[in-house]
MDAnalysis code that builds the backbone (N, CA, C; Angstrom):
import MDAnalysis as mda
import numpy as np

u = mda.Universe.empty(216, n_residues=72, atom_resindex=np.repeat(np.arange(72), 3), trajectory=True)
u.add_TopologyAttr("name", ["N", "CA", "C"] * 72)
u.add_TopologyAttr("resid", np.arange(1, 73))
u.add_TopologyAttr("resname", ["UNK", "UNK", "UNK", "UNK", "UNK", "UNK", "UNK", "UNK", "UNK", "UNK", "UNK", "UNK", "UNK", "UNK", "UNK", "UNK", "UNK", "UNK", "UNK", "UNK", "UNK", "UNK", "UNK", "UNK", "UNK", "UNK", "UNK", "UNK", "UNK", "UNK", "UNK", "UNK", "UNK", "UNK", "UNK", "UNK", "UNK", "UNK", "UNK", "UNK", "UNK", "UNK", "UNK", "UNK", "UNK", "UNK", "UNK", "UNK", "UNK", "UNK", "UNK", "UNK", "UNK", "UNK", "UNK", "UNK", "UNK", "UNK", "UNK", "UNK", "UNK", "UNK", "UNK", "UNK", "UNK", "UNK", "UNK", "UNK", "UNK", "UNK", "UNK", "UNK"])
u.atoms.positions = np.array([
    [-0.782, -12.555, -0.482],
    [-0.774, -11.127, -0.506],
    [-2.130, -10.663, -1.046],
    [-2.621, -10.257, -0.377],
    [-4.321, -9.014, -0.794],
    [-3.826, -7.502, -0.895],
    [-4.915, -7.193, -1.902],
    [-4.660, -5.593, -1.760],
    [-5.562, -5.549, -1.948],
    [-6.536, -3.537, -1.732],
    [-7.750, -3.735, -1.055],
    [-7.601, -2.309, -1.639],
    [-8.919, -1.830, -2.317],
    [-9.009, -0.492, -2.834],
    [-9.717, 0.794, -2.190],
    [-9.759, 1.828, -1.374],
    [-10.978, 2.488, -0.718],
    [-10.787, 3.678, -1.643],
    [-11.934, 3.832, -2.393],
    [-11.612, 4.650, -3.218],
    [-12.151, 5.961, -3.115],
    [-13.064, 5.891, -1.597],
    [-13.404, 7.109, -0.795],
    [-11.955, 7.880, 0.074],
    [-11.307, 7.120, 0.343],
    [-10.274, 7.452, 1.370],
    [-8.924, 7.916, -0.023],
    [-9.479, 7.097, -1.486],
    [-8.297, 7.324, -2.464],
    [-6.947, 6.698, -1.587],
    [-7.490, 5.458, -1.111],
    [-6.036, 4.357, -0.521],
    [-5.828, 3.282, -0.811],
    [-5.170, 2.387, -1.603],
    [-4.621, 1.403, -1.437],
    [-3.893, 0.679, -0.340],
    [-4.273, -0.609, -0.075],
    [-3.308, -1.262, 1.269],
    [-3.057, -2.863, 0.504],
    [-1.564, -2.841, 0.824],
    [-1.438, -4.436, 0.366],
    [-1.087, -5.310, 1.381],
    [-1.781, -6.149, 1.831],
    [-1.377, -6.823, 2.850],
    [-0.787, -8.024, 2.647],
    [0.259, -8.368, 3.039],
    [1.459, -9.304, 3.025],
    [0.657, -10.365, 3.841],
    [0.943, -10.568, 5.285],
    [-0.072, -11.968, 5.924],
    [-0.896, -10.943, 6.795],
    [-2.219, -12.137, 7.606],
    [-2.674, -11.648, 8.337],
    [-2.064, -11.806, 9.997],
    [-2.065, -10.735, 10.278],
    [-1.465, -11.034, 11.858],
    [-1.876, -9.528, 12.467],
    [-1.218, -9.395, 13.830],
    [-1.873, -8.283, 14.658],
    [-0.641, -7.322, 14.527],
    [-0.873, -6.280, 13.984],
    [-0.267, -4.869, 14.210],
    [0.420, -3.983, 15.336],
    [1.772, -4.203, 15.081],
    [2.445, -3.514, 16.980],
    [2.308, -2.052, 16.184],
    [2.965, -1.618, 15.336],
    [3.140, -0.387, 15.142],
    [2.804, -0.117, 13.262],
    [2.835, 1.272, 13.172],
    [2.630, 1.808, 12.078],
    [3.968, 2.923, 11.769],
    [4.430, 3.085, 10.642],
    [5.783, 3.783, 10.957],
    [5.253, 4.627, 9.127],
    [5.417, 6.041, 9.268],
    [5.346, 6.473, 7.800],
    [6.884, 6.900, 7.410],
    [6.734, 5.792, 6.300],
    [7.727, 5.578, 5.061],
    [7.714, 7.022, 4.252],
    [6.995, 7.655, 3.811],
    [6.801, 8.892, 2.709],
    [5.784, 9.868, 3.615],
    [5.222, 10.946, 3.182],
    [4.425, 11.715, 3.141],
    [3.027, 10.934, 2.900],
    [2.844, 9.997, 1.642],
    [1.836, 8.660, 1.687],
    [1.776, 7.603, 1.650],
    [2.983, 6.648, 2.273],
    [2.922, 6.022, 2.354],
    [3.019, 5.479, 3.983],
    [2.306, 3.991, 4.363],
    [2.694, 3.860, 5.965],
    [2.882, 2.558, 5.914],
    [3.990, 1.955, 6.651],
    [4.108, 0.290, 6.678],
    [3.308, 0.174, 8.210],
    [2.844, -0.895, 7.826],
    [2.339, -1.749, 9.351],
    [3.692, -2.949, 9.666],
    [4.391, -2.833, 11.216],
    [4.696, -4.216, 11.097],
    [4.178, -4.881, 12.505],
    [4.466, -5.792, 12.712],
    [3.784, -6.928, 13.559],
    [5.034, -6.692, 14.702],
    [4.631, -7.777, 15.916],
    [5.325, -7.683, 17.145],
    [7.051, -8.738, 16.775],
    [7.029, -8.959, 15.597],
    [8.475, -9.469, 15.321],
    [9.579, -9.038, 14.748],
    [8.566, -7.381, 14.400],
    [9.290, -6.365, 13.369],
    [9.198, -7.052, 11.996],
    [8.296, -7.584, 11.409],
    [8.667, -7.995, 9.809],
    [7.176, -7.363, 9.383],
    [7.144, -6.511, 8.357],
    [6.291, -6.020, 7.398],
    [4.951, -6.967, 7.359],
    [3.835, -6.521, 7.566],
    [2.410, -6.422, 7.422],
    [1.832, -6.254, 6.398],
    [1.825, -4.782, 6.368],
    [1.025, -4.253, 5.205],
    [1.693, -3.181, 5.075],
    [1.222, -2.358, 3.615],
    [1.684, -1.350, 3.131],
    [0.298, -0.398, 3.117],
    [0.162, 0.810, 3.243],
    [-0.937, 1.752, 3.112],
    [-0.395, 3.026, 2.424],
    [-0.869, 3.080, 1.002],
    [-0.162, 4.287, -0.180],
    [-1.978, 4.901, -0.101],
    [-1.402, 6.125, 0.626],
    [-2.332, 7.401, 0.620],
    [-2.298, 8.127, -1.190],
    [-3.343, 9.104, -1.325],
    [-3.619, 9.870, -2.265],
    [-2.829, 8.675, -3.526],
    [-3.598, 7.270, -3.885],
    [-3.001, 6.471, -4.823],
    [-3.230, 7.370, -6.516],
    [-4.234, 8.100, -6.429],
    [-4.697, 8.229, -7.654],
    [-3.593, 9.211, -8.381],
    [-2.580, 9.773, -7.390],
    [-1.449, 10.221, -7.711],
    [-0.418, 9.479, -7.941],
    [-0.594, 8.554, -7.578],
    [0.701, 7.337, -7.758],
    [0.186, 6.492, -9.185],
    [-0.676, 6.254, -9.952],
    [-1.187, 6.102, -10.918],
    [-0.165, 6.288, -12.243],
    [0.227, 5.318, -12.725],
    [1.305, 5.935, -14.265],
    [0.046, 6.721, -15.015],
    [0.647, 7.119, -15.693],
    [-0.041, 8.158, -16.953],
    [-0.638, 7.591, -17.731],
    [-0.013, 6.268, -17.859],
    [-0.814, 5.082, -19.209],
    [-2.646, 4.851, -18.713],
    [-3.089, 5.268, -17.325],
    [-4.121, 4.394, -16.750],
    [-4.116, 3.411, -16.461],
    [-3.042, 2.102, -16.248],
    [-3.381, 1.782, -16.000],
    [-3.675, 1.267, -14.675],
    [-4.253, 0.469, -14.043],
    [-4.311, 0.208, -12.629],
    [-3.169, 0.048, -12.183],
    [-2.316, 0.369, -11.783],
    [-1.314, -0.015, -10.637],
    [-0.860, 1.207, -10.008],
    [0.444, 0.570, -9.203],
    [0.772, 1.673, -8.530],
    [2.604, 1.455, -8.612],
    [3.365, 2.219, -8.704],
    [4.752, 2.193, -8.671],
    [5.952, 2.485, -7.373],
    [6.470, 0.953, -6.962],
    [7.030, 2.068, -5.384],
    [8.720, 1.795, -5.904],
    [9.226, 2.405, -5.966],
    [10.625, 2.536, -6.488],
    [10.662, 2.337, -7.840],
    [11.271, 1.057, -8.309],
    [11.171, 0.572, -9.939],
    [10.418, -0.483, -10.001],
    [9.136, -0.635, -9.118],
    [8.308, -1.910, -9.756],
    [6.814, -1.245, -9.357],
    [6.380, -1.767, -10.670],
    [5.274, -1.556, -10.980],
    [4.227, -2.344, -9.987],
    [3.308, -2.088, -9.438],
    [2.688, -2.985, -8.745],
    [0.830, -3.029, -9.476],
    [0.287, -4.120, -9.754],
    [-0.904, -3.509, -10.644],
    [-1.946, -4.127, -9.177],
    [-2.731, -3.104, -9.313],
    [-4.501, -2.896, -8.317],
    [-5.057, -3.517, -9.406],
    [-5.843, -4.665, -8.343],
    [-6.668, -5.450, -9.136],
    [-8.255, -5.167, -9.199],
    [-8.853, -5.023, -10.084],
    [-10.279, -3.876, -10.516],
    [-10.945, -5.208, -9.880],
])
């Protein structure tokens, strides 16, 4: 698993494996899953992250009840 910071675009993407992309489907308002031609999850792409940010600072990001930490 990679995750990948653009901090011009303010996006995080975590990518699960590498493979080729059939579709893109948005999960939230910012969030978008990629999945592949077998239907199983790709990657994740969390728009406007710096809003998804806990209050503590520190690097991560939270998608339901788990904390996920962005690696600096």
């Amino acid at each position: 698993m990679k995750f990948s910071y653009d901090k011009y675009a303010d996006a995080v993407y975590i990518r699960a494996k590498s493979a080729k992309i059939k579709r893109t489907e948005k999960f939230q308002d910012d969030i978008l899953i990629d999945f592949d031609a077998e239907n199983k999850v790709r990657g994740i792409e969390i728009l406007n992250v710096s809003e998804w940010l806990s209050k503590d600072k520190t690097p991560s990001v939270e998608i339901g009840n788990r904390k996920i930490p962005i690696p600096a």
